[in-house]
N, C-alpha and C positions, 0 to 999 in steps of 0.2 A: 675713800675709794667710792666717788658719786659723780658719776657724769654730769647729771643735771644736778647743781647745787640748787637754784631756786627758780621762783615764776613769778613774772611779774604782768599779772592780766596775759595778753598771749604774746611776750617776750621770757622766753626760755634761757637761762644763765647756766652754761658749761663750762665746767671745772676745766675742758683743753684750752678752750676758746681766752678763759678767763683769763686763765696763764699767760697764755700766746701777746692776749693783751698788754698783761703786766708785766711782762719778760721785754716788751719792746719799747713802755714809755720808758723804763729803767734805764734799757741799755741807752737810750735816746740822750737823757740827763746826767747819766754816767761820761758819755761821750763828749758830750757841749762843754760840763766844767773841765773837763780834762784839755779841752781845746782850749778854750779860756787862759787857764794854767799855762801851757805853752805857747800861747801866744799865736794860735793858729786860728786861721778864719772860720770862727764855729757857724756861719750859715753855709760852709761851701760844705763843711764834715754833715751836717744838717742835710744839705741837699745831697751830696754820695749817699750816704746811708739811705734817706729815704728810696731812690730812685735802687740804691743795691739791696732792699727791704721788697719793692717789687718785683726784682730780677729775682731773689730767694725764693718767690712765692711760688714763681712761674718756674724754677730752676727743680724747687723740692718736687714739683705736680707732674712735670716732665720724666723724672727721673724714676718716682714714683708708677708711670706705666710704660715705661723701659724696662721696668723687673716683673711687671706682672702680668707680660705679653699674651705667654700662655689664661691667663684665667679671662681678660679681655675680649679672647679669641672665642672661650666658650661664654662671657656674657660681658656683653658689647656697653650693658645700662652701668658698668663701670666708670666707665669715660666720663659720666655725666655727676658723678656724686664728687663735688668739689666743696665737699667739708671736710670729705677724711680721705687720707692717701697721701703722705709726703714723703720725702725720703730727706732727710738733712743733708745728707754729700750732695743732693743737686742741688740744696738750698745753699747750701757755701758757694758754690763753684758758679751757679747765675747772680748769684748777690755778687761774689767778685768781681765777675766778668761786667755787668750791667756799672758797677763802681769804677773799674778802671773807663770803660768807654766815658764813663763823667768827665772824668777826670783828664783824661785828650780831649775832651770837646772843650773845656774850659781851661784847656793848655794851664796844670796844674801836676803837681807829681804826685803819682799813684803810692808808692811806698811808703811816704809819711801821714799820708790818711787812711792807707790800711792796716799803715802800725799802731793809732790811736783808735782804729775802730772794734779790730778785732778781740780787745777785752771782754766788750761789751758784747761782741757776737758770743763769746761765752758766758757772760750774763744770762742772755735771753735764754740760749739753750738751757740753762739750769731750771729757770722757768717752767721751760717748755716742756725739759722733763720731769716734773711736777704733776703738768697737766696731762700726761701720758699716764703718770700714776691715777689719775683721778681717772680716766677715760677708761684704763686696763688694757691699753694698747701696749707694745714694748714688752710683753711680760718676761719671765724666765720660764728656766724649767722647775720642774718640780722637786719639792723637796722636803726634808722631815725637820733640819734645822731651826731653831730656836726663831729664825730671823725671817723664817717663811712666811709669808701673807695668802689671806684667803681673801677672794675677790668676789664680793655678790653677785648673786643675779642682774642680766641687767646691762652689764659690762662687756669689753671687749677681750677679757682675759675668762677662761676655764675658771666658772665659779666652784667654790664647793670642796679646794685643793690646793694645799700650800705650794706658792710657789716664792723663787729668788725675787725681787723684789728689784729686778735688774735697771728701772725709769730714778730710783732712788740716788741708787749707786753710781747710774750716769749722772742725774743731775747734783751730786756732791762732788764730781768728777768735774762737770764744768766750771761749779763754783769754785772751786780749788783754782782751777785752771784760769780763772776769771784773775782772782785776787792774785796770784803767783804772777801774771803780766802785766797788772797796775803797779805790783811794788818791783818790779826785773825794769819797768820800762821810766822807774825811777829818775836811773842813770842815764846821762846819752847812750842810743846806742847804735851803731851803724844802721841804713835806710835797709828795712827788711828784717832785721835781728828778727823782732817782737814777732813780725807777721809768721815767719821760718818757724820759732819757738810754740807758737799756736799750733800749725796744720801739723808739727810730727807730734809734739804730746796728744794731740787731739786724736792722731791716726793710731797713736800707741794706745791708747785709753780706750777707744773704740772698736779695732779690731780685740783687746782682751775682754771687752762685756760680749762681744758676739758669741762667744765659748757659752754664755750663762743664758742663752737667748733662747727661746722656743716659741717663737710667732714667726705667722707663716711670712716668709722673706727670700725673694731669689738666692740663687745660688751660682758660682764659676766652678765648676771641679769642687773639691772638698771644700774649698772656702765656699763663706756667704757673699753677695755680692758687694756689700759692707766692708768686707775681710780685705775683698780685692781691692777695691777703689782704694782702702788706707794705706793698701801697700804703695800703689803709684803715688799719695800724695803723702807719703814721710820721704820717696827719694823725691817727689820733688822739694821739700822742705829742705832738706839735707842742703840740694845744693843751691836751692837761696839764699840758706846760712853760709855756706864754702864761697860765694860768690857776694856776698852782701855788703864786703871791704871793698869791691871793684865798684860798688853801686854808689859807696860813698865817694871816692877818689873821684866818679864822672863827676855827681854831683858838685861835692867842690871844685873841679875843675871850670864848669859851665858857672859858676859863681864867681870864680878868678876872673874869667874873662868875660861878664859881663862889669865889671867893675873898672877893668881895662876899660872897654869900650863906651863906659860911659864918661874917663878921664879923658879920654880922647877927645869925645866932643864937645867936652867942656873948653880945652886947650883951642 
């Protein structure tokens, strides 16, 4: 638990940062052989990911002073500290959006590259929450258990006081969730399956650590604003998976008769 792991002359190495880093080449190489393996065009998955790696950034930063309106409002020098303050549901949700717009621009289909990428989006986040433990951001509540952590001076988490260790528990969460859709996406599986099976375990896993959460984070009514968002993104999961056989049958369809049309003008 060290934010600043070391120094080098006046380059500073942070344990989030570091992660953030390492969580990205990974998921980046993860991503490529996996394309490679299927036969898919690993610079186009290359270029979505990067360009949905920018849209994340801006997506997390965005979302991040949408919840924290109120404290903005009493100090405005918020807006400007662009090292810390993310929210992950806008990191998904502009990383998506910014990948599908790729993906029409280079008239390409969006479902089969966001079913080989989002493995890897759970990669990175295992990472990520790594480096949340190192920073002391993410913390839990407090607790007497065996398994409680105290957090130095220093940190973004209440030193001096065992707490749930709740950045662990997510990031063994992702990892899980990481590996469980490399070997599920084994098999063929209908366009969307994988993606569907991501956003609701992800929404299941994530509204259940917000119960263990005590860092200060918006709120809808009882739930946290986390709580909320996973609710709207497990029914839309749901019915990506309940719709996902319809996504294959276009798909093949629009392959039939490109096939056609191209015996035609051979004829």
């Amino acid at each position: 638990m060290k934010s600043e792991l070391f120094s080098i002359g006046p380059f500073h190495i942070h344990g989030y940062g570091l992660m953030i880093g390492i969580g990205i080449i990974v998921a980046f190489m993860v991503a490529s052989k996996r394309a490679e393996k299927k036969g898919i065009n690993g610079d186009l998955v290359f270029n979505a990911g990067f360009f949905g790696l920018i849209g994340g950034i801006i997506g997390a930063k965005v979302m991040f002073y949408l919840t924290e309106i109120p404290s903005i409002l009493e100090d405005p020098s918020i807006l400007w500290d662009f090292a810390n303050g993310f929210v992950v549901y806008g990191g998904i949700i502009g990383g998506s959006l910014v990948a599908y717009i790729y993906c029409r621009m280079k008239k390409i289909e969006f479902l089969p590259v966001i079913d080989l990428v989002v493995p890897s989006i759970a990669l990175a986040q295992g990472f990520g929450r790594i480096g949340c433990f190192l920073a002391g951001c993410c913390y839990g509540r407090q607790t007497d258990a065996w398994y409680g952590v105290i957090f130095p001076e220093g940190g973004l988490a209440p030193a001096g006081v065992a707490l749930i260790p709740t950045q662990l528990i997510s990031s063994i969460g992702d990892f899980l969730l990481a590996f469980f859709l490399i070997f599920f996406a084994r098999k063929k599986r209908n366009r969307g399956v994988i993606t569907g099976m991501y956003f609701l375990l992800y929404a299941i896993g994530r509204f259940l650590i917000e119960f263990l959460r005590n860092d200060p984070r918006g709120n809808v009514g009882m739930l946290s604003t986390s709580q909320f968002i996973a609710i709207f993104m497990a029914v839309a999961a749901i019915l990506l998976l309940v719709f996902s056989a319809k996504f294959e049958e276009k798909a093949a369809k629009r392959v039939e008769e490109t096939i056609v049309s191209e015996e035609s003008d051979e004829k």
